[in-house]
C-alpha positions as CSV (number, residue, x, y, z in Angstrom):
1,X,0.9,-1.3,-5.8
2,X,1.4,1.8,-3.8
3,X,-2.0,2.5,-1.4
4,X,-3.1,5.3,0.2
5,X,-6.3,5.7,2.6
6,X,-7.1,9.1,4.2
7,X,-10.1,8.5,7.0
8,X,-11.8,12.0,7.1
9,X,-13.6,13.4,10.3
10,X,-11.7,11.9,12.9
11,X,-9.5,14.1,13.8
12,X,-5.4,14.6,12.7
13,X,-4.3,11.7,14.4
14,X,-5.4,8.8,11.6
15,X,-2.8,5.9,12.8
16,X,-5.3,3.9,15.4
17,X,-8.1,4.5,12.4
18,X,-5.3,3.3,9.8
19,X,-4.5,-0.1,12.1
20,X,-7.4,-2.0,11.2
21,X,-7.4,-1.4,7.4
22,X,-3.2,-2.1,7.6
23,X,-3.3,-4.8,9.8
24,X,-5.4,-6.5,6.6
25,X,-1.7,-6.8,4.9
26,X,-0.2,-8.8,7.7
27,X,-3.4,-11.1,8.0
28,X,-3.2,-12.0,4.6
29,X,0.6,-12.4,4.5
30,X,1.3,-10.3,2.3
31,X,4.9,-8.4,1.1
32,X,4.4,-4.0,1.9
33,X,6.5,-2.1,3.4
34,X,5.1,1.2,5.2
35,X,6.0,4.2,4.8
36,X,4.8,7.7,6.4
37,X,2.9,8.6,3.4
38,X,1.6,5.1,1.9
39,X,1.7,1.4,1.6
40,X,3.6,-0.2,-1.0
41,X,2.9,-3.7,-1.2
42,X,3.3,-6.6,-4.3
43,X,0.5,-9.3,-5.1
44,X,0.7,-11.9,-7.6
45,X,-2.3,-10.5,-9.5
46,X,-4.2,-7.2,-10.5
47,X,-7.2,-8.9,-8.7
48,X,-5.2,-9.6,-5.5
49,X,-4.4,-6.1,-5.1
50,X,-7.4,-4.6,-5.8
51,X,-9.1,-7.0,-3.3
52,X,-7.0,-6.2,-1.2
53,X,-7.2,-2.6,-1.5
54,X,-11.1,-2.9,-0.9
55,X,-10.9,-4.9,2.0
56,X,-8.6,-2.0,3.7
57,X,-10.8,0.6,2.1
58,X,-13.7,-1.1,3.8
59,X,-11.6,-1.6,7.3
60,X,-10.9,1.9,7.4
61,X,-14.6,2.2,7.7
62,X,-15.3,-0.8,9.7
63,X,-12.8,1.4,11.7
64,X,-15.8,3.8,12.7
65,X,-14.6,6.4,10.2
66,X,-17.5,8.2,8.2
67,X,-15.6,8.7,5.1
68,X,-12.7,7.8,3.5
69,X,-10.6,8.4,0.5
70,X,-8.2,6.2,-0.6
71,X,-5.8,6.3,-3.6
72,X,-3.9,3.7,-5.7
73,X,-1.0,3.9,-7.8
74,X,-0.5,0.3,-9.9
75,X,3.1,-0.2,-11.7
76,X,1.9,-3.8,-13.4
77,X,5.0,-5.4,-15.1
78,X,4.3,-8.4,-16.7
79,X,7.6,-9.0,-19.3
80,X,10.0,-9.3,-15.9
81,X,9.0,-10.1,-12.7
82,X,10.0,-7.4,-10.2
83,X,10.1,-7.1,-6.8
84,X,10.3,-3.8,-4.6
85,X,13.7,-5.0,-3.7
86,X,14.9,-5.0,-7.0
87,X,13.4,-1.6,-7.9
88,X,15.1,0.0,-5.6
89,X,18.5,-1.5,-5.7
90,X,18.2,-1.1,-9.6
91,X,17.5,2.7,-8.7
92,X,20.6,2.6,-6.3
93,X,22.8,1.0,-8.3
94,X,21.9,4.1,-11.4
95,X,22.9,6.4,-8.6
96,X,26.2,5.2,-8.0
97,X,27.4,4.7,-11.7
98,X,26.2,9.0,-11.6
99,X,28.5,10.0,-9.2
């Protein structure tokens, strides 16, 4: 699941308002990886990750923020199970055999 959570009205500088909600992922142990534009993280079920995303959602405004929006991208395989690893090094590996 790839998660993104904008706090409004704070200012430009949104990483001390974005701690709390992010810091949520390393409470619960769970697999993300960070990046300067999201959080991409995996779960072991669509009701995980959406919990997840709410409890963020609501950190953000636990955070003192007055609004928030926050977006989510799901990529829900269930035929294979995937990790982020293996996406990207199946996306690498394309990229090689194309050169």
């Amino acid at each position: 699941m790839e998660l993104s959570i904008i706090p409004l009205g704070k200012g430009t500088s949104i990483s001390k308002l974005l701690a709390p909600a992010l810091r949520e992922f390393e409470k619960r142990k769970v697999k993300h990886v960070y990046t300067s534009m999201c959080t991409v993280f995996e779960a072991n079920s669509i009701e995980e990750a959406f919990n997840l995303v709410k409890v963020a959602h609501e950190a953000a405004f636990n955070a003192g923020v007055e609004r928030v929006v926050t977006t989510v991208k799901v990529d829900d395989r269930r035929d294979v199970k995937r990790s982020m690893e293996d996406k990207v090094e199946s996306l690498k590996k394309a990229i090689r055999e194309t050169q």
